[in-house]
C-alpha distance (Angstrom), angle and dihedral (degrees) to the residues before:
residue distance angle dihedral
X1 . . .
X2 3.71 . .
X3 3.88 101.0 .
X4 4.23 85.7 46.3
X5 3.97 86.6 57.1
X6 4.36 86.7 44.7
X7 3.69 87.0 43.7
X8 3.94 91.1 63.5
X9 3.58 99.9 35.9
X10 4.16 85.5 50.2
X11 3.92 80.8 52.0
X12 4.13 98.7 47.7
X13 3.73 90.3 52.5
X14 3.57 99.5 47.6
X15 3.85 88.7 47.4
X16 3.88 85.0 66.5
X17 3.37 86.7 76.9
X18 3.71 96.2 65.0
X19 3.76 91.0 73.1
X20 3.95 96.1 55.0
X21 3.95 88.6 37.7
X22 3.81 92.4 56.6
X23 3.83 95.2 42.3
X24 4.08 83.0 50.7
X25 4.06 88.9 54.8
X26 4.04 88.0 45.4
X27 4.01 95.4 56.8
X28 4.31 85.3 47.0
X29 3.79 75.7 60.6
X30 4.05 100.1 -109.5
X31 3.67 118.5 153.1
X32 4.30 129.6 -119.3
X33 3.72 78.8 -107.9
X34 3.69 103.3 49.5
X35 3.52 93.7 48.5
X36 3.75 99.2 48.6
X37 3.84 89.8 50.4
X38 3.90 102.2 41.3
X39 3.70 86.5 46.8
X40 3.53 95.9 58.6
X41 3.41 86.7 37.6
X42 3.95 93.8 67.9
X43 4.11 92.0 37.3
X44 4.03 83.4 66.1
X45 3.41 90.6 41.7
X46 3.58 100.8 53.4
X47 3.48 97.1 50.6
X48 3.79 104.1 50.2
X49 4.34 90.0 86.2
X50 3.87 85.5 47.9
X51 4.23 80.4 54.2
X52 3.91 92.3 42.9
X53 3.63 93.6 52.0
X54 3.47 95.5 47.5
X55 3.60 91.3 36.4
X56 3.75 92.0 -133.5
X57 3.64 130.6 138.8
X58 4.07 115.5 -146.9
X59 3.99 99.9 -131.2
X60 3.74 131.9 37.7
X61 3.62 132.7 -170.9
X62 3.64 93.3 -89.4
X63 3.67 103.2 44.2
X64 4.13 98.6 41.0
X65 3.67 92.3 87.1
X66 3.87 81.4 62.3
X67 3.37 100.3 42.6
X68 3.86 96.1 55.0
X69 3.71 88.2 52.3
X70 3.73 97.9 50.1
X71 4.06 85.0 42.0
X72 3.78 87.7 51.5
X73 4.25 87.3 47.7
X74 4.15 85.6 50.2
X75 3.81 96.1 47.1
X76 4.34 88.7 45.1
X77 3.84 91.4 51.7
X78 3.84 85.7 50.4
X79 3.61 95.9 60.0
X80 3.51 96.0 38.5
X81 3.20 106.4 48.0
X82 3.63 85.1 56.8
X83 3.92 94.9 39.7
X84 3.51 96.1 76.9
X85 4.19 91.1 65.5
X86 3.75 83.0 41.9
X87 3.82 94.1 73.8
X88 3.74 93.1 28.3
X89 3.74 105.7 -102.3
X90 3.72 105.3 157.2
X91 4.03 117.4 -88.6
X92 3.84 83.9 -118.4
X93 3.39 102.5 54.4
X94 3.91 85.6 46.7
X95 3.63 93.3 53.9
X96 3.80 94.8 47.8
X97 3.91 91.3 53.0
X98 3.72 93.9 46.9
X99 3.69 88.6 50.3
X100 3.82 91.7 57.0
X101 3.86 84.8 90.0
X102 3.84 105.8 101.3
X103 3.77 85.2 63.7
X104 3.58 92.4 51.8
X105 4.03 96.2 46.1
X106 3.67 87.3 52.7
X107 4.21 95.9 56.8
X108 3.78 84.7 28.1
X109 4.18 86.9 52.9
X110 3.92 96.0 42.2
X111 4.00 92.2 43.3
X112 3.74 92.1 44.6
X113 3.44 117.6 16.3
X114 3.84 95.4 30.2
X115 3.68 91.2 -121.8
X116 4.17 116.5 165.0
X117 3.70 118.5 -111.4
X118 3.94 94.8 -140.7
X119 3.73 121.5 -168.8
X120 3.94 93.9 -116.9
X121 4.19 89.3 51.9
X122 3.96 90.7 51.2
X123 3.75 93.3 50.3
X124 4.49 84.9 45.3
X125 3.79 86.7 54.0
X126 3.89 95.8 51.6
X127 3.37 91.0 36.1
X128 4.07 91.4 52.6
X129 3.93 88.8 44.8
X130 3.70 97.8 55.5
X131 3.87 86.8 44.1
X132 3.91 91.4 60.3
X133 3.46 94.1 41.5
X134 3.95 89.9 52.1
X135 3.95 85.5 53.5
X136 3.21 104.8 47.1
X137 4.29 95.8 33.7
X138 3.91 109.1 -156.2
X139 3.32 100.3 179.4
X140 4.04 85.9 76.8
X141 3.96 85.7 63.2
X142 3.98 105.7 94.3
X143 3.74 92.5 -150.0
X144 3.73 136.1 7.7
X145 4.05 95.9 -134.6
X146 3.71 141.0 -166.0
X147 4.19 100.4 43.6
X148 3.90 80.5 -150.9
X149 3.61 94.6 56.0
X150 3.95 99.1 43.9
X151 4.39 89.1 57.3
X152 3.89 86.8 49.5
X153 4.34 89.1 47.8
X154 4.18 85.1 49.6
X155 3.86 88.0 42.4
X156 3.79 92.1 54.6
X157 3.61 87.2 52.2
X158 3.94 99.0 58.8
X159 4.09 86.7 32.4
X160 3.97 85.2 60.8
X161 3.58 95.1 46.4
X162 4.11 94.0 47.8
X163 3.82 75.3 53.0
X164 3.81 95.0 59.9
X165 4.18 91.4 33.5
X166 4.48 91.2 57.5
X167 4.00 85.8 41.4
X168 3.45 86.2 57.4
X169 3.62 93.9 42.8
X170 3.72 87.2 58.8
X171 3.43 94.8 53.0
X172 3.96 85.9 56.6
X173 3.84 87.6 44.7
X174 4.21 86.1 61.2
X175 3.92 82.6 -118.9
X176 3.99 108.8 175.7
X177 3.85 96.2 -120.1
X178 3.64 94.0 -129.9
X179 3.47 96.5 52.1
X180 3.91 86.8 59.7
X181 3.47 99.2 42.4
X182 3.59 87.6 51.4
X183 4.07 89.2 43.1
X184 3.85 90.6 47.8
X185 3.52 97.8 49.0
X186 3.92 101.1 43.4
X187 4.23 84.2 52.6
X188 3.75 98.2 48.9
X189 3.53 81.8 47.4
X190 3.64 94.8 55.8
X191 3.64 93.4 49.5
X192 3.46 99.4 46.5
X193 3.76 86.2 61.5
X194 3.66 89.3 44.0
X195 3.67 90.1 56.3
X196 3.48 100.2 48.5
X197 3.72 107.4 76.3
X198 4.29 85.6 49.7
X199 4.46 87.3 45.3
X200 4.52 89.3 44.8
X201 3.45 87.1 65.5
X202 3.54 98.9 47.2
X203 3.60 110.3 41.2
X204 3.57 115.5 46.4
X205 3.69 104.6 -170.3
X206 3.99 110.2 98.4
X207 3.49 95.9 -160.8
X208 3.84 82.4 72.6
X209 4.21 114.1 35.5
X210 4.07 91.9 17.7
X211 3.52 101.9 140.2
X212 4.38 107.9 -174.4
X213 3.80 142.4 132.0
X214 3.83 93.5 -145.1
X215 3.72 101.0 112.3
X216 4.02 127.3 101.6
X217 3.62 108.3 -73.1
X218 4.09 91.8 -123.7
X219 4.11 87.0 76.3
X220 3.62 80.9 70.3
X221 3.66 93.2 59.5
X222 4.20 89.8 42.1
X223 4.29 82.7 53.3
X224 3.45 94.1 47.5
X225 3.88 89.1 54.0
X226 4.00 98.4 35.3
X227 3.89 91.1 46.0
X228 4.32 91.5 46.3
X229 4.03 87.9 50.5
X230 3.60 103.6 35.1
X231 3.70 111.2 33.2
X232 3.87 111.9 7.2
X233 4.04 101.3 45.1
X234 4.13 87.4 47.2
X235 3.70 99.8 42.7
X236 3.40 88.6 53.1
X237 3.56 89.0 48.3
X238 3.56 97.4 46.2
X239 3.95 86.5 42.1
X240 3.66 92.8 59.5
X241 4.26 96.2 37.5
X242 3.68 87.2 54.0
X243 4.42 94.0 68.5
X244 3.91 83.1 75.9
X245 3.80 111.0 21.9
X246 3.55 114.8 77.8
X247 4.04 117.8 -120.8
X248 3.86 95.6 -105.8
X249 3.60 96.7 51.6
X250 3.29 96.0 45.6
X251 4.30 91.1 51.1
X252 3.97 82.4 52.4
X253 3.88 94.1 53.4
X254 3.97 90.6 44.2
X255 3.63 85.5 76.7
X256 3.23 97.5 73.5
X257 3.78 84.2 85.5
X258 3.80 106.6 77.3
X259 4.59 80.9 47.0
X260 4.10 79.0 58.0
X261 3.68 95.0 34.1
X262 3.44 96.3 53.6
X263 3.95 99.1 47.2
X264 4.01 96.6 50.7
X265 4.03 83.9 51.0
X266 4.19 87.8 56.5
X267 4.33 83.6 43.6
X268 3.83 102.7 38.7
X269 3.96 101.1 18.5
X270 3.68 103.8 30.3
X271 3.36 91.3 -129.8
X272 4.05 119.3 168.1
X273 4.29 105.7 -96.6
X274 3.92 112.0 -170.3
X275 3.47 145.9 177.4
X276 3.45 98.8 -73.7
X277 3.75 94.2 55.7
X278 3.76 84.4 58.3
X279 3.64 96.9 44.4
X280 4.08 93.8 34.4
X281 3.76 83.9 48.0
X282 3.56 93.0 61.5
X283 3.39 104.5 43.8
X284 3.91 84.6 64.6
X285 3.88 92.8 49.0
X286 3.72 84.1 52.1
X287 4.07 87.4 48.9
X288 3.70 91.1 51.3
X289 3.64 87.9 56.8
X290 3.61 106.7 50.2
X291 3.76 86.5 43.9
X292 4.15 86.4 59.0
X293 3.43 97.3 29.2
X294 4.41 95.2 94.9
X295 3.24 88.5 44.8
């Protein structure tokens, strides 16, 4: 049970880096769009010689149904997430919103997975809340703006934690995690691309839905590496932590990643790191604990 808990709390840090990694593939000049596909992209890539070795394939006949669905969940938490910036609701106000999704895994995990809402998990979810919203500070924003764009920032939210709620149902399922990172990833894909003919017409800027292969081909090799680091080596992680962890504790630990996020932004970035990160930041290590501590 131990190394399942270490396994997602390995994963939640590394996912920090998927903040500072995107904001890297902005400044080459790469749009929302382009990095959400490509990314995905190299996830399914990288796990089809895991699949030949094992001589696996990642859906079957009776699990497709669920894999579409839980694609379709991935490729909605990719637009919203980045919808709220879209309409020009503050990056703060985003943030908070998205973060709202321990408190969704845990009615999400008692109405679907059965999970119990214990006393010492409630107290880890507030605890976790007011730690993010310590970090990221919203009452500095003057407004909160686009309407539009704050629903689609609370939608991310409760589309990441159905994300953590169906990983956890595949854990349940015996899923190989491999197979459904490689599943996952191939049907977010796929609806990504089915979205974007629909999203071109809507949103004119190109630095968000641009969709092209005309870029030097050594990005590809900086993709390959960003998308093996940041999203294939902790999906898998989380993929395989989540057989033992239940879905709530496992939302609480995931945010650990802003803590991480928001340090490798003050080393790579230079960006400005306060007190609050500090004292936000360990109000969530606390949260992680009490949400481990029974166990």
């Amino acid at each position: 049970m131990e190394k399942d808990y270490w396994a997602i709390i390995i994963s939640a840090i590394i996912f920090g880096l998927i903040i500072p990694g995107g904001q890297f593939f902005f400044n080459l000049g790469f749009s929302l769009y382009e990095v959400s596909t490509y990314s995905l992209l190299f996830i399914f890539v990288l796990t089809i010689p895991f699949l030949l070795f094992k001589r696996s394939i990642p859906f079957t006949k009776s699990n497709i149904v669920f894999y579409l669905v839980y694609g379709l969940i991935g490729a909605l938490l990719q637009l919203t997430q980045f919808g709220g910036m879209i309409f020009g609701t503050p990056v703060a106000i985003v943030a908070i919103l998205i973060y709202t999704q321990p408190i969704w895994t845990t009615i999400f995990g008692k109405i679907f997975l059965n999970e119990k809402i214990t006393k010492n998990k409630t107290i880890a979810v507030l605890i976790a809340f007011l730690g993010t919203f310590i970090i990221i500070s919203p009452w500095k924003i003057t407004n909160i703006g686009n309407i539009t764009g704050t629903i689609l920032a609370l939608f991310a939210g409760i589309f990441l934690s159905l994300w953590v709620i169906l990983a956890r149902k595949t854990a349940i399922n015996k899923e190989h995690y491999i197979n459904t990172l490689s599943a996952y990833s191939l049907f977010s894909l796929l609806w990504l691309l089915a979205f974007f003919p629909i999203l071109n017409r809507l949103i004119e800027n190109y630095l968000v839905i641009r969709l092209s292969f005309d870029f030097p081909r050594i990005y590809l090799v900086y993709f390959l590496i960003f998308s093996f680091i940041a999203a294939f080596l902790p999906n898998s992680l989380f993929y395989k932590g989540i057989k033992k962890v239940e879905a709530s504790e496992a939302g609480i630990i995931l945010l650990l990643e802003p803590v991480v996020a928001s340090i490798i932004g003050f080393l790579i970035f230079s960006q400005y790191l306060n007190s609050a990160i500090f004292f936000g930041g360990g109000l969530i290590i606390i949260s992680n604990y009490l949400a481990i501590k029974d166990r």
